[in-house]
C-alpha positions, 0 to 999 in steps of 0.5 A: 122869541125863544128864552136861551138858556144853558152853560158856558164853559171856557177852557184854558189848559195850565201847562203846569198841570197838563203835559201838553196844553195844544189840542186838535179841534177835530179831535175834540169836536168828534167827541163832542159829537158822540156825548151829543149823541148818547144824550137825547136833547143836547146840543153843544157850541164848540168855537175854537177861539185860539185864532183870529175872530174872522178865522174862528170855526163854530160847530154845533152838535146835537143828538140830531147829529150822525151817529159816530162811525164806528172802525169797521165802518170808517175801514170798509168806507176806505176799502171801498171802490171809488166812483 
């Protein structure tokens, strides 16, 4: 049995602070990714709780994850031919 342990944080966006309070997932979960990454050991859960629970994504990140692409990388995997 191992002991859990870490830090939850929950965020909601004040609109009277923040110009927009609509935030892409995708978005947030690729910079995630790459602070998981750059920290040896640390693993993040991103649930996205704004829609109905049997819709709720979870994702797991940690510096086990790939390292994020980089705009040459991502440009030559567009250019590149199809198979």
């Amino acid at each position: 049995n191992a002991k859990e342990t870490g830090t939850t944080i929950r965020f909601w966006a004040d609109p009277d602070i923040f110009e927009t309070t609509t935030y892409d997932f995708e978005t947030i979960a690729r910079r995630l990714q790459e602070m998981a990454f750059l920290n040896k050991g640390l693993t993040i859960e991103l649930t996205d709780e704004r829609v109905a629970p049997e819709e709720v994504v979870d994702e797991i990140v940690s510096d086990h994850a790939a390292a994020p692409k980089s705009a040459e990388e991502k440009a030559a995997e567009v250019a590149a031919p199809q198979k």
